[in-house]
C-alpha positions as CSV (number, residue, x, y, z in Angstrom):
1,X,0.0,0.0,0.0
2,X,1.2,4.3,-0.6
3,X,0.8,4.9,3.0
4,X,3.5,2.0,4.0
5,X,5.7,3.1,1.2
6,X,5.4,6.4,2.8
7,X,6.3,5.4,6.0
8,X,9.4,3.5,4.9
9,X,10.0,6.6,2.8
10,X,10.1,9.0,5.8
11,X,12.1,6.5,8.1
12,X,15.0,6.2,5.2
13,X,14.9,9.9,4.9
14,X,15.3,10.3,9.2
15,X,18.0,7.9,9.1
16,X,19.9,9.6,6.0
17,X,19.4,13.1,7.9
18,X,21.1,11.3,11.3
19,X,23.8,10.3,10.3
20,X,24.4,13.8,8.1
21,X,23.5,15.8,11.4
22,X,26.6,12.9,13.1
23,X,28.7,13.7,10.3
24,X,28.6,16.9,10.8
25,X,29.0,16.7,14.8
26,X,32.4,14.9,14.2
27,X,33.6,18.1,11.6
28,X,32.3,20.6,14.3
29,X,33.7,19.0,17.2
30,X,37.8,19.7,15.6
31,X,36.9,22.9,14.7
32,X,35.3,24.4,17.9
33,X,37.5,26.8,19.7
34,X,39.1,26.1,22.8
35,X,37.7,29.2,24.5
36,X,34.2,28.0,23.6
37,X,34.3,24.7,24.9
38,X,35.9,25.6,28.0
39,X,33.1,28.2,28.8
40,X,30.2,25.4,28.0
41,X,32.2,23.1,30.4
42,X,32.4,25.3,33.3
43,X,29.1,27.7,33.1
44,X,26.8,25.0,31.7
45,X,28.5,21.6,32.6
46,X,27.5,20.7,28.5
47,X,29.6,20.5,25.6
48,X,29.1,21.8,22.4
49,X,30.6,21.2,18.5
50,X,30.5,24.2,16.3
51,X,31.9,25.0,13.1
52,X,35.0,26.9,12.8
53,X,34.0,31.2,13.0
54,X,31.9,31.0,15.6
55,X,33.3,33.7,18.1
56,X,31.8,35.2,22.0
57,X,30.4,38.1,21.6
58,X,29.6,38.5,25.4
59,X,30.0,36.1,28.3
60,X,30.1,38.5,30.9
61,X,26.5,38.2,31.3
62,X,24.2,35.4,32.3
63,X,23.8,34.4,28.5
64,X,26.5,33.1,26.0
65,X,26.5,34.9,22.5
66,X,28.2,33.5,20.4
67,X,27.8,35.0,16.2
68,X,29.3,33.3,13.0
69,X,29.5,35.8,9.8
70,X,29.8,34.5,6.1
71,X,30.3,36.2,3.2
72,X,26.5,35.9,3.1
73,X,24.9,35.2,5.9
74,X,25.1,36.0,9.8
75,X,24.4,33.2,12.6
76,X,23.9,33.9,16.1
77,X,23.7,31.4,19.0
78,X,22.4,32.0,22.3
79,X,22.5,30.3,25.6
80,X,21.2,30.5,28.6
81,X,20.1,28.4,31.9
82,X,16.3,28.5,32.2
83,X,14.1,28.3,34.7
84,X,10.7,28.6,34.5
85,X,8.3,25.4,33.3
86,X,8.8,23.9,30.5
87,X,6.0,25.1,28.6
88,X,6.3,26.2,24.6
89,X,4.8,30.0,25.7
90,X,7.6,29.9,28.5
91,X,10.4,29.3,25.8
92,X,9.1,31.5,23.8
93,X,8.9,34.3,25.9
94,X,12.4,33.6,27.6
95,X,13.6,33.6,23.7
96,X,12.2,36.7,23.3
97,X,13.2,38.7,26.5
98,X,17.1,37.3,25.8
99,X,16.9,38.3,22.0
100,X,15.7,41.6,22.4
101,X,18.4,42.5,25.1
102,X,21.2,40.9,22.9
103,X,20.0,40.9,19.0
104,X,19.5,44.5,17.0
105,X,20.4,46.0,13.7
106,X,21.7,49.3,13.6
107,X,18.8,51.0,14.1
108,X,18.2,52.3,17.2
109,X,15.3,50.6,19.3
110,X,15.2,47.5,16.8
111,X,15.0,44.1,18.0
112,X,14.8,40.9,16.9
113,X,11.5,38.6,18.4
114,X,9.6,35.2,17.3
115,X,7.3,36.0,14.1
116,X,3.7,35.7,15.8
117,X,2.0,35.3,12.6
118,X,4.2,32.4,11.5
119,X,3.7,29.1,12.2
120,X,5.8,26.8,15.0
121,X,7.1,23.3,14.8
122,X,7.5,21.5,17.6
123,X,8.8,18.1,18.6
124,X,10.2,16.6,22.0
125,X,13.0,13.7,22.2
126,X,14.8,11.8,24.9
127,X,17.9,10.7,23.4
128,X,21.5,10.6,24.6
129,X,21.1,11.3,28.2
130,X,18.9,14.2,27.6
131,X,15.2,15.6,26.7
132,X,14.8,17.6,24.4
133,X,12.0,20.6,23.5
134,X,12.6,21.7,20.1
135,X,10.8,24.7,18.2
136,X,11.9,26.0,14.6
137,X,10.5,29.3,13.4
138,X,10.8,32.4,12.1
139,X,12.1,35.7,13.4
140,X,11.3,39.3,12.7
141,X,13.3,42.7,13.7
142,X,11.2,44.8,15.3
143,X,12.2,48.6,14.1
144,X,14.0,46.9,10.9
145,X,13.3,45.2,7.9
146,X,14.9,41.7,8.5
147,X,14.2,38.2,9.0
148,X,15.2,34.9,9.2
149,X,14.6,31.5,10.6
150,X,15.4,30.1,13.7
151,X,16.2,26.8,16.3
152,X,15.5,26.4,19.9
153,X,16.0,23.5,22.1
154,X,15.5,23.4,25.7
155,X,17.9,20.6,27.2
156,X,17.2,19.2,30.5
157,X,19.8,17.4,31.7
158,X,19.0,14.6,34.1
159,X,22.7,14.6,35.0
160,X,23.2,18.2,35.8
161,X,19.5,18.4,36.7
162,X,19.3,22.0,34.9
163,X,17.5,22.9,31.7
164,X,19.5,25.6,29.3
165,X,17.6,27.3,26.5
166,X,19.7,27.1,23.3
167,X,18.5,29.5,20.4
168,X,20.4,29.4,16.8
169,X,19.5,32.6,14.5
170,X,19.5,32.9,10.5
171,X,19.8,35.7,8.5
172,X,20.9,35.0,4.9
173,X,18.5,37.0,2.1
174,X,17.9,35.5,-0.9
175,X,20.6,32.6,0.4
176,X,19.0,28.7,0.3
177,X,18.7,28.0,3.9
178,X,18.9,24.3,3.9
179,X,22.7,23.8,4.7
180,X,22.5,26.3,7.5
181,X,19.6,24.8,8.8
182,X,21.4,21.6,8.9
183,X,24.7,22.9,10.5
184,X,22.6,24.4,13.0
185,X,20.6,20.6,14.0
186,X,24.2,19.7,14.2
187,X,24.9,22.0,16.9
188,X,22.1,21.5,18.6
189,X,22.1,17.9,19.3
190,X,25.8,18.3,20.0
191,X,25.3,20.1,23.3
192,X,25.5,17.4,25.6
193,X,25.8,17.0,29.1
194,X,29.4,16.3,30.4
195,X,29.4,12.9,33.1
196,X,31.6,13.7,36.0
């Protein structure tokens, strides 16, 4: 029958996307700076494989910022513990509230925040010592005329018993988003919890 095709179809495609997203992980994990993984170690007791570029903006403050740029596009990453419930409106406010302090263009009073009138996609997983709340979207700057898409995962670690907020920003016009998108899964699932 179509619909067991389909299902076979869509279990070949996960596993193909997997083992890109592990590929991936074991490119990231040589290139991530020294300076980064030391600071995931000792604020967030997680570590974390990202491509080479990716450089602290700020980690005086309670949130990491860490920003990538390309010829043509611009990638931010930001992480921070959280604390409230787990709910999808929690994350998304706490994404919100840390983007807007950390995230403008150069126009004064501009600000980047979830797009409302776009649509969210959600999963949760429990893989690799960890659960997972995962939300991809798009963005909007408020006070500007930009846009992209972005990533959020809310780890809990059963380990460290904490939950960090991990939020991955695109913004690459009239760029096809697809490699991006998958460099950022990579990072994502990378961020594990370190056993002590």
């Amino acid at each position: 029958p179509i619909s067991l095709k389909k299902t076979k179809i869509k279990k070949l495609a996960s596993i193909i996307k997997e083992n890109e997203i592990q590929k991936r992980i074991n490119v990231f994990t040589k290139q991530t700076s020294e300076s980064l993984k030391k600071y995931m170690i000792n604020k967030f007791q997680h570590q974390i494989s990202a491509p080479a570029g990716f450089l602290i903006v700020d980690s005086i403050r309670e949130v990491l910022n860490l920003r990538r740029d390309t010829k043509k596009s611009t990638q931010r990453i930001l992480i921070s513990t959280f604390e409230s419930d787990p709910t999808i409106e929690n994350i998304i406010l706490e994404q919100n509230k840390i983007s807007k302090k950390y995230i403008s263009s150069t126009l004064e009073g501009s600000f980047v925040c979830v797009e409302e009138r776009a649509t969210l996609y959600v999963d949760s997983l429990q893989e690799d010592g960890k659960k997972t709340i995962n939300i991809k979207g798009l963005w909007t700057m408020k006070g500007d005329f930009m846009g992209g898409a972005f990533l959020s995962s809310l780890i809990f670690s059963p380990i460290t018993q904490s939950q960090i907020l991990v939020t991955f920003y695109l913004y690459a016009p009239g760029e096809k988003k697809a490699e991006h998108l998958m460099n950022a899964d990579a990072i994502l699932k990378s961020i594990t919890p370190i056993n002590n």
